[in-house]
C-alpha beads as a LAMMPS data file, in Angstrom:
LAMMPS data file: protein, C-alpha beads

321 atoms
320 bonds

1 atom types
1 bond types

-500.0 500.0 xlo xhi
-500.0 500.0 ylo yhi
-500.0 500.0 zlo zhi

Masses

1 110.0

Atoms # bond

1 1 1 -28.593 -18.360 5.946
2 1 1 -30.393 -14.799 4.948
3 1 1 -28.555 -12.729 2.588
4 1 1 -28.173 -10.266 5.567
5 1 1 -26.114 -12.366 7.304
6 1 1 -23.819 -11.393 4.701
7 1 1 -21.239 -8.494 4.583
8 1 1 -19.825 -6.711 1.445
9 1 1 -16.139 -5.381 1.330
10 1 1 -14.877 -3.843 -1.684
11 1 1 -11.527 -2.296 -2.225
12 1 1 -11.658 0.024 -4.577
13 1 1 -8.588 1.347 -7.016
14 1 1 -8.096 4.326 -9.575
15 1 1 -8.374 0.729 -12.373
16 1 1 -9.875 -1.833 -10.478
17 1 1 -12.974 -2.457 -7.502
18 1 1 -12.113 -5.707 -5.627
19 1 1 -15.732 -6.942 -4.056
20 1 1 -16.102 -9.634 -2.165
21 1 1 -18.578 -10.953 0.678
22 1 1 -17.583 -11.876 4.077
23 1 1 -20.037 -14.054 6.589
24 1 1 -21.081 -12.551 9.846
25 1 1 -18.054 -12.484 12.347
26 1 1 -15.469 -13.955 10.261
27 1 1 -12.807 -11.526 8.118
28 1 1 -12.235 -14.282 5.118
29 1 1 -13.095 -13.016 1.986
30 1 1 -15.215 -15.196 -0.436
31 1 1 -16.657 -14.917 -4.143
32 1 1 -13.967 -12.536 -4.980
33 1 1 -14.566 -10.077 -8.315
34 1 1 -12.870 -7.804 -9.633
35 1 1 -14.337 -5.505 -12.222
36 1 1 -13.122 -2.257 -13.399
37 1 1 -14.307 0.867 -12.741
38 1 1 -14.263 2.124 -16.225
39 1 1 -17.220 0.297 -16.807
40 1 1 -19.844 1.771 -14.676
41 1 1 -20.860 4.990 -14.220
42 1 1 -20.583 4.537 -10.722
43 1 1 -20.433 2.736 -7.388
44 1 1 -24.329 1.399 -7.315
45 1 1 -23.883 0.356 -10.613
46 1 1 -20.813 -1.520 -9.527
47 1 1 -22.150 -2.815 -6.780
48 1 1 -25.330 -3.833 -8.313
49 1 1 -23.197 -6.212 -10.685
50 1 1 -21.552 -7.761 -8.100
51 1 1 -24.327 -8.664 -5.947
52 1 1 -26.207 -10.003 -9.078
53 1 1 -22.968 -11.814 -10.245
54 1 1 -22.823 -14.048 -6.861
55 1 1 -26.598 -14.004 -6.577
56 1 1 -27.153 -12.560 -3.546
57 1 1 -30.044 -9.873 -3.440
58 1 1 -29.132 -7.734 -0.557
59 1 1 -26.528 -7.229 2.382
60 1 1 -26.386 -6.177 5.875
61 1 1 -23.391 -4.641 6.215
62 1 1 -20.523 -2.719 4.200
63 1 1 -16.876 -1.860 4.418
64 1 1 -15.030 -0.182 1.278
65 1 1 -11.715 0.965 1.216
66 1 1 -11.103 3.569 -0.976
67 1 1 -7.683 5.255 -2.969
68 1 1 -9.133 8.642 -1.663
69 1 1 -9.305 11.067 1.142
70 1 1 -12.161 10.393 3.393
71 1 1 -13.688 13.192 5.068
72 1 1 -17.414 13.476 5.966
73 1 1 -20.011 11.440 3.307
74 1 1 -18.606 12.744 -0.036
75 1 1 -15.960 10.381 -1.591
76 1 1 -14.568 11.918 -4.413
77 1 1 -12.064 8.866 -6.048
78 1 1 -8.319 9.781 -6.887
79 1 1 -7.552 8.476 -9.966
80 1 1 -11.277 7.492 -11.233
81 1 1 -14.951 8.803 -12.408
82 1 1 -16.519 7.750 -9.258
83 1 1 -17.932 10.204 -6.768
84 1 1 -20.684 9.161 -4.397
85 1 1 -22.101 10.142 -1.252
86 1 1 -21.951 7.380 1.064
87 1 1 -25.757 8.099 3.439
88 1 1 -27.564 8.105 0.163
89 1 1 -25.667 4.669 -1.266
90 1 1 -26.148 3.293 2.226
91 1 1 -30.597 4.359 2.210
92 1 1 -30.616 3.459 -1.775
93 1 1 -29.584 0.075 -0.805
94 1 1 -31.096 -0.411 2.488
95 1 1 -28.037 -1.548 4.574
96 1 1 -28.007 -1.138 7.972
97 1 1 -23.746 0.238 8.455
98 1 1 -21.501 1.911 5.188
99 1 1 -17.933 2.403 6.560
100 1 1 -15.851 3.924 3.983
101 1 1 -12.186 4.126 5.087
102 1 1 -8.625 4.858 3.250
103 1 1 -7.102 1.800 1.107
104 1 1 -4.081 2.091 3.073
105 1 1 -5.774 2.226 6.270
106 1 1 -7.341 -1.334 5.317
107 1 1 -4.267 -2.422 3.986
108 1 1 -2.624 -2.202 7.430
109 1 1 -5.819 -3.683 9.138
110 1 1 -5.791 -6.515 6.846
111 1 1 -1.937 -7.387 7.899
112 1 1 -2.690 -9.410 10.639
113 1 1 -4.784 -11.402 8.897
114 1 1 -2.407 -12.471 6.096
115 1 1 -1.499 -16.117 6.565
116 1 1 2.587 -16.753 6.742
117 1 1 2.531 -18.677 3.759
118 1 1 2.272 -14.630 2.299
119 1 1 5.027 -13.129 4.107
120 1 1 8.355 -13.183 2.881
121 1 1 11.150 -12.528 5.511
122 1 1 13.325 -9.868 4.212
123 1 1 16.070 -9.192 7.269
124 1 1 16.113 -8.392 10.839
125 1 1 13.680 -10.243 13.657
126 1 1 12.687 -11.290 15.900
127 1 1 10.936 -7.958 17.152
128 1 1 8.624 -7.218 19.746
129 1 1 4.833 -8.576 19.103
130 1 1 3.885 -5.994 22.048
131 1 1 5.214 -2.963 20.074
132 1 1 3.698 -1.244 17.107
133 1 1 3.930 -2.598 13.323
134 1 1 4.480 0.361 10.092
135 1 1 2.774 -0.696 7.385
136 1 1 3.921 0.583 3.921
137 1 1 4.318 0.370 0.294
138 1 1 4.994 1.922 -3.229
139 1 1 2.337 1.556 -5.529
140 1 1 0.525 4.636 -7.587
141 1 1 1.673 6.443 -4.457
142 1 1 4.087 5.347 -1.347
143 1 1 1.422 4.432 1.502
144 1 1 1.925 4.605 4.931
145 1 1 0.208 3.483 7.780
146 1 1 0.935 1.648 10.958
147 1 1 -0.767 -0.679 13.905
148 1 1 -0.521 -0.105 17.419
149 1 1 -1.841 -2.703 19.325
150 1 1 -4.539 -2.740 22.098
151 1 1 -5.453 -5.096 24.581
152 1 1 -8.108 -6.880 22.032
153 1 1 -6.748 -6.124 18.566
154 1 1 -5.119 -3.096 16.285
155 1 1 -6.001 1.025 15.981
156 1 1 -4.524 1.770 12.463
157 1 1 -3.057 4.911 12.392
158 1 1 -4.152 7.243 8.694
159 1 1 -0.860 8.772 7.786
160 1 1 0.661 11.406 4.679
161 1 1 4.463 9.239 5.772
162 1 1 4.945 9.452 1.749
163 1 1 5.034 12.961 1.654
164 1 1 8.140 13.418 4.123
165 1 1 11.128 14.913 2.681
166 1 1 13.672 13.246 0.647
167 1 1 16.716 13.347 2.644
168 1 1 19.678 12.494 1.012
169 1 1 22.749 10.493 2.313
170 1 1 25.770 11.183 -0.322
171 1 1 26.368 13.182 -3.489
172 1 1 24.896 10.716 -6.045
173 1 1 21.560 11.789 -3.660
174 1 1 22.733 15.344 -3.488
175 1 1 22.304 15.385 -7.066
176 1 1 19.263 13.347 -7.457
177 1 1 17.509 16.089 -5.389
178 1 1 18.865 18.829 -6.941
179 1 1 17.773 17.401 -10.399
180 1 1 14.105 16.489 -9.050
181 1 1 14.138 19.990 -6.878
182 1 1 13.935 21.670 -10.196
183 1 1 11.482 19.880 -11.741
184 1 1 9.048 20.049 -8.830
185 1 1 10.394 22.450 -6.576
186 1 1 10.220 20.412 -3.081
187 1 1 10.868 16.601 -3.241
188 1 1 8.874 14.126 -0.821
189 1 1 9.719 10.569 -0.691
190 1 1 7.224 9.842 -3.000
191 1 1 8.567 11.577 -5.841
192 1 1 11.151 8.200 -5.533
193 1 1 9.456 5.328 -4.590
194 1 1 6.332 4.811 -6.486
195 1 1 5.657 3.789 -10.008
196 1 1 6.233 7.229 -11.684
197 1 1 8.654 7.803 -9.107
198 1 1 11.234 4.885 -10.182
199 1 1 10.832 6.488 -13.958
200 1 1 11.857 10.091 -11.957
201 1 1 15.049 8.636 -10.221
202 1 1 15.953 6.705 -13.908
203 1 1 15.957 9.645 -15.365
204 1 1 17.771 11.968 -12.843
205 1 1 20.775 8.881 -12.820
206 1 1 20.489 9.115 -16.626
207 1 1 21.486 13.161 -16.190
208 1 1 24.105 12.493 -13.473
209 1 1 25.824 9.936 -15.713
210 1 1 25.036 11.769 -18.764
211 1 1 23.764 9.140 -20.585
212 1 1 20.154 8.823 -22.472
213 1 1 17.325 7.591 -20.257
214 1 1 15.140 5.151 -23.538
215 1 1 12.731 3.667 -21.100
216 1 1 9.820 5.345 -20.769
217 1 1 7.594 3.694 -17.606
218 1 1 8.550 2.031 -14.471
219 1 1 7.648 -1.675 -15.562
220 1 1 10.383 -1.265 -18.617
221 1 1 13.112 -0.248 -15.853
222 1 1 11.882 -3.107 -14.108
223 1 1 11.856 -5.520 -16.607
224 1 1 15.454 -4.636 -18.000
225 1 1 17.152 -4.663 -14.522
226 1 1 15.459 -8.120 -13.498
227 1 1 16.833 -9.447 -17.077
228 1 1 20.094 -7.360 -16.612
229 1 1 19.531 -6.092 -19.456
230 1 1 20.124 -1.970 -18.927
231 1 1 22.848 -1.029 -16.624
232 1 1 21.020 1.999 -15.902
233 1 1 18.033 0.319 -15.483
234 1 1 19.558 -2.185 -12.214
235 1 1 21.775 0.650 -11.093
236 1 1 17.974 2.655 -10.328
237 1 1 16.307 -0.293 -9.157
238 1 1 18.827 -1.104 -6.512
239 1 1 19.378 2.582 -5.804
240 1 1 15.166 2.730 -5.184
241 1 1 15.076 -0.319 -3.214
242 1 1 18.169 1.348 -0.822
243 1 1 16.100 4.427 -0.360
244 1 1 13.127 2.483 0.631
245 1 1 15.450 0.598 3.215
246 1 1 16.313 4.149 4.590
247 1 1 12.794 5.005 4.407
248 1 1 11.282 2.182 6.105
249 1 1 14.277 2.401 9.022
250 1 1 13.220 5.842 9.237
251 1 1 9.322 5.495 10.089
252 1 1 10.192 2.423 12.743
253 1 1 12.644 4.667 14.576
254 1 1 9.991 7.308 14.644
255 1 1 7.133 5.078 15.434
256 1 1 8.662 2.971 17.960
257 1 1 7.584 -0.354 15.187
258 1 1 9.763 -2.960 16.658
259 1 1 6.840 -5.538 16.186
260 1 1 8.175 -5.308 12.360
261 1 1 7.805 -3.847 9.026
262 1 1 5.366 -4.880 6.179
263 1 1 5.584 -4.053 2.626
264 1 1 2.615 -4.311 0.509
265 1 1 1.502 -2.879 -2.317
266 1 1 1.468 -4.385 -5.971
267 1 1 4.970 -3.403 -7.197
268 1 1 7.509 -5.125 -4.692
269 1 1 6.135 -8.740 -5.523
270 1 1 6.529 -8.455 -9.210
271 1 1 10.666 -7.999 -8.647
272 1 1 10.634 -10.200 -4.968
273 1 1 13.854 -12.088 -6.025
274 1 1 15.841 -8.526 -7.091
275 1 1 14.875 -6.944 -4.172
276 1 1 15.689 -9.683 -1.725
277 1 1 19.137 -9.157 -2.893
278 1 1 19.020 -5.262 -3.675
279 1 1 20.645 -2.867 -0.501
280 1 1 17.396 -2.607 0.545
281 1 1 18.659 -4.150 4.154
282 1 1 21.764 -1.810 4.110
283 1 1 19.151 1.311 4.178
284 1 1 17.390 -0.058 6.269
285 1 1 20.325 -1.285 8.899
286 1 1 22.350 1.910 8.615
287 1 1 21.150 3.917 11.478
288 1 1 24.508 4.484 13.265
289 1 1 24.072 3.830 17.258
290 1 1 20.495 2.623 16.389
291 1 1 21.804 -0.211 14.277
292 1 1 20.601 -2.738 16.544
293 1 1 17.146 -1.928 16.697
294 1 1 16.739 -2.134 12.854
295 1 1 18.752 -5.332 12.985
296 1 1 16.168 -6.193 15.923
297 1 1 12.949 -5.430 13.624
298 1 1 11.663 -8.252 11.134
299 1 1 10.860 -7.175 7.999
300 1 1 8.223 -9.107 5.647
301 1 1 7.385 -8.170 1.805
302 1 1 3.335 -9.202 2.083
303 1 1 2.189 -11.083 -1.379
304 1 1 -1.624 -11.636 -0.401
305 1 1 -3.480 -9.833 -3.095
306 1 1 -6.430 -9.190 -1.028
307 1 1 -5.161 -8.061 2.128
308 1 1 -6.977 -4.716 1.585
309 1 1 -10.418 -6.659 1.379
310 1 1 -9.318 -8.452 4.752
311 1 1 -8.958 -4.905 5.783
312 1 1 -11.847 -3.925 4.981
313 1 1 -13.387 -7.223 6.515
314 1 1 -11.781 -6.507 9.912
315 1 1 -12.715 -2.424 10.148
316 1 1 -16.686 -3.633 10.061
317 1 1 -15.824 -5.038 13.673
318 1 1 -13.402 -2.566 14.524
319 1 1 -14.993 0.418 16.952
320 1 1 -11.916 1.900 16.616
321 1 1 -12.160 2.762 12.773

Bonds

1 1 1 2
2 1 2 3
3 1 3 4
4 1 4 5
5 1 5 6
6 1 6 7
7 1 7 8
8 1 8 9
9 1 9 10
10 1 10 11
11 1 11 12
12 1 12 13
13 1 13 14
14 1 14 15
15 1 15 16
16 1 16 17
17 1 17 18
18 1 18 19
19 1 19 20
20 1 20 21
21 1 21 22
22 1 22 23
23 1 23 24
24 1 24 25
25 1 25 26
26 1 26 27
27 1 27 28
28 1 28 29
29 1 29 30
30 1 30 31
31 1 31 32
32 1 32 33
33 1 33 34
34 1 34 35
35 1 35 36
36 1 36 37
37 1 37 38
38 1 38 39
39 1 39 40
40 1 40 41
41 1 41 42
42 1 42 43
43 1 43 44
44 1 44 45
45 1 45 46
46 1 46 47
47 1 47 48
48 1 48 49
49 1 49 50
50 1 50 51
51 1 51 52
52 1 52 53
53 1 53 54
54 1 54 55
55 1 55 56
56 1 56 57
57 1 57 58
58 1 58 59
59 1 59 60
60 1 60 61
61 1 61 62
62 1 62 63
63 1 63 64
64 1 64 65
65 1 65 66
66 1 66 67
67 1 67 68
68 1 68 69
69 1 69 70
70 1 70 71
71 1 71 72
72 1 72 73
73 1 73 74
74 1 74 75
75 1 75 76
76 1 76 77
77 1 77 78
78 1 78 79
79 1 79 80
80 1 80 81
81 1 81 82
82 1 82 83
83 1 83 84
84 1 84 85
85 1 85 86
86 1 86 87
87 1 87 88
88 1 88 89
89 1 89 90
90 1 90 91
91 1 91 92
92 1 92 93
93 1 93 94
94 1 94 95
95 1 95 96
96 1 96 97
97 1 97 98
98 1 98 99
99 1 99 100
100 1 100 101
101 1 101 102
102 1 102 103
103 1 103 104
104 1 104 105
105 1 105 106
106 1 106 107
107 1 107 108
108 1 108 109
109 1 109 110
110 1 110 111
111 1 111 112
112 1 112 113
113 1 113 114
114 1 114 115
115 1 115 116
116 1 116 117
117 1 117 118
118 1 118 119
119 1 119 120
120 1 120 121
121 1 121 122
122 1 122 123
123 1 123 124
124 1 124 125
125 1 125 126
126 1 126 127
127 1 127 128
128 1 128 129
129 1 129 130
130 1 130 131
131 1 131 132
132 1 132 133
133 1 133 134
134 1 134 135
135 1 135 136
136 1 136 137
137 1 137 138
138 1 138 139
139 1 139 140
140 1 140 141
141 1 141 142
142 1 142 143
143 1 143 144
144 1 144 145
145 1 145 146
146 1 146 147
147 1 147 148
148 1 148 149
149 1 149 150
150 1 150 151
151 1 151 152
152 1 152 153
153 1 153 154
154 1 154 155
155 1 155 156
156 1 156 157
157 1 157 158
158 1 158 159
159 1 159 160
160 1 160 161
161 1 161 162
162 1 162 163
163 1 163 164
164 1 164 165
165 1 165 166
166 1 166 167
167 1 167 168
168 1 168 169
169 1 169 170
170 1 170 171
171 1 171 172
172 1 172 173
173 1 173 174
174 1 174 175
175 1 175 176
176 1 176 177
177 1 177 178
178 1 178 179
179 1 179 180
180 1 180 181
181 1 181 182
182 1 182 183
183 1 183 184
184 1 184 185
185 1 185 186
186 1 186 187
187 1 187 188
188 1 188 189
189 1 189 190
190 1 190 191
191 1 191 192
192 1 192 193
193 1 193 194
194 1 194 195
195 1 195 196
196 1 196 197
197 1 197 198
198 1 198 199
199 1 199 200
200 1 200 201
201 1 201 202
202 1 202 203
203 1 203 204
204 1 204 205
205 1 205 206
206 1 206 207
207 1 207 208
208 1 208 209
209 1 209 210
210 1 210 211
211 1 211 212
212 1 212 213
213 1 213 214
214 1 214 215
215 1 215 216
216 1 216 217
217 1 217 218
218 1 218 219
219 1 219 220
220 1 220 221
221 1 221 222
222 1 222 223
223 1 223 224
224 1 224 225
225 1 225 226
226 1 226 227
227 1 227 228
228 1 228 229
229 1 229 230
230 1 230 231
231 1 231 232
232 1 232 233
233 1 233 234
234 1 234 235
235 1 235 236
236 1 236 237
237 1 237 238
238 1 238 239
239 1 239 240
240 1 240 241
241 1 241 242
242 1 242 243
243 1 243 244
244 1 244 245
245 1 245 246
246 1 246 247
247 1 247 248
248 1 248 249
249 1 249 250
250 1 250 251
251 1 251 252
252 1 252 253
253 1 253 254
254 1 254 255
255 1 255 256
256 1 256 257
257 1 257 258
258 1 258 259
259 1 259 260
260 1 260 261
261 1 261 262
262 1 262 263
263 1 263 264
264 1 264 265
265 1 265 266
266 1 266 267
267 1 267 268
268 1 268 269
269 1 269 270
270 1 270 271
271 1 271 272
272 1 272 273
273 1 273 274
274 1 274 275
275 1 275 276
276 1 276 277
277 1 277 278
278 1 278 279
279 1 279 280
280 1 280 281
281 1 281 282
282 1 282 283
283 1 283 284
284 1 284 285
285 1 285 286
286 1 286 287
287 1 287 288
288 1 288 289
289 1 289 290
290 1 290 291
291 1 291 292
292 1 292 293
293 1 293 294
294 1 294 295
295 1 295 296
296 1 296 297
297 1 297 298
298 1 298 299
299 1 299 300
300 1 300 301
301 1 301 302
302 1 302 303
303 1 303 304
304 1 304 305
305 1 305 306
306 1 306 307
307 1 307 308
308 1 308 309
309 1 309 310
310 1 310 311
311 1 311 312
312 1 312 313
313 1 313 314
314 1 314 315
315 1 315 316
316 1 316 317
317 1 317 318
318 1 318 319
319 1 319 320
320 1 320 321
């Protein structure tokens, strides 16, 4: 086989860039690598590495998601060094196609591809395979995307659903917004339910209770409410995993995503057994008359690590990305 019968697909993090090569028509990821950005200057470097660390010389083909706006050639990375412009990576290198799309946008592509072994059933089922799926997940940021199907496979749909308002439900939430409303003026969902976001809501139940807030980043709150070992620690994390339910039950009554809801992202596995039990499927269920619906909806937490390189895998096929 000649190396151009080879793909590249790289997902590609504020930390870490996830390569890995794919064969001609298939969307299974092989030779996996992950290196981190800090330590190249930039994405040829990076990619020069790789290729030279699986021994292949060249590649036909490339799909990278990114954890950045796309628009037009320029990527400009998020949360790292990187900035490139993807016509001259795609002549320097000689490849015939350089898609560049939105991590999140792969993430929802690869979803389909994630083998059941990876899905954890949460609540609610058995949908409607016929009907769109929302994709979404806290991580640096709360992505969302979605699927809605076609007659031969998925158009993803590239969303801002983090950046709705935070709409609260009682006075405990009443407060929590007034607390963050001061501190950033508005208050999207995301200011909740992401890494720094968890810290934010610890610290806003820490004023409402009037008690000090010690822990000082989202994997400490974690930690101590897993081990029960900080009241106010738990009280958050079950408080974050509600709003997420509400969240979530939100975007499927406004996207119609009765074929289910799947939550990725990096965070959600590393507490699975807290959140399984958390009020995340109260939130989610308590939609007055449209109760059913939710309860009709499946919901999965996805644990494949790579599921934004079989993203990335499936969008070099895709026409419609």
């Amino acid at each position: 086989m000649t190396a151009t019968h080879y793909s590249l697909v790289g997902d590609i993090g504020g930390t870490n860039a996830r390569f890995a090569l794919v064969e001609r028509g298939s969307v299974q990821p092989y030779a996996i690598e992950i290196l981190p950005c800090g330590d190249y200057n930039n994405l040829d470097d990076a990619v020069r590495d790789y290729l030279a660390r699986v021994g292949v010389s060249e590649v036909g083909e490339v799909c990278l998601a990114v954890a950045s706006p796309v628009r037009g050639t320029q990527v400009r990375m998020t949360n790292n060094h990187w900035r490139f412009d993807t016509e001259e990576i795609r002549e320097q290198f000689g490849w015939s196609a350089f898609k560049v799309i939105n991590d999140f946008t792969a993430m929802a592509l690869g979803v389909p591809h994630v083998a059941g072994d990876q899905l954890v059933h949460v609540c609610g089922g058995p949908g409607d395979s016929r009907r769109p799926r929302l994709v979404m997940g806290p991580g640096t940021g709360l992505g969302v995307s979605g699927l809605v199907p076609i007659r031969q496979g998925w158009v993803p749909l590239m969303t801002e659903g983090g950046h709705v308002d935070f709409a609260p439900t009682d006075d405990t939430e009443m407060a929590v917004l007034r607390i963050l409303k001061a501190r950033f003026g508005r208050v999207s969902v995301e200011r909740i339910l992401c890494g720094q976001g968890l810290l934010n809501l610890y610290q806003a139940h820490a004023e409402i209770q009037g008690v000090a807030a010690p822990l000082d980043a989202p994997e400490k709150i974690t930690a101590a409410a897993v081990d029960n070992a900080d009241n106010l620690a738990r009280h958050t994390l079950r408080h974050f995993c509600e709003i997420l339910g509400r969240v979530a039950g939100n975007g499927v009554l406004t996207l119609g995503s009765t074929g289910g809801v799947y939550l990725c992202g990096g965070i959600l596995p590393r507490f699975l057994d807290f959140f399984l039990e958390s009020p995340f499927r109260n939130g989610f269920e308590d939609k007055g008359r449209m109760r059913p619906l939710l309860e009709f909806t499946p919901v999965y937490v996805v644990t494949e690590p790579y599921t934004g390189l079989l993203g990335a895998a499936e969008a070099l096929g895709n026409p419609e990305v």
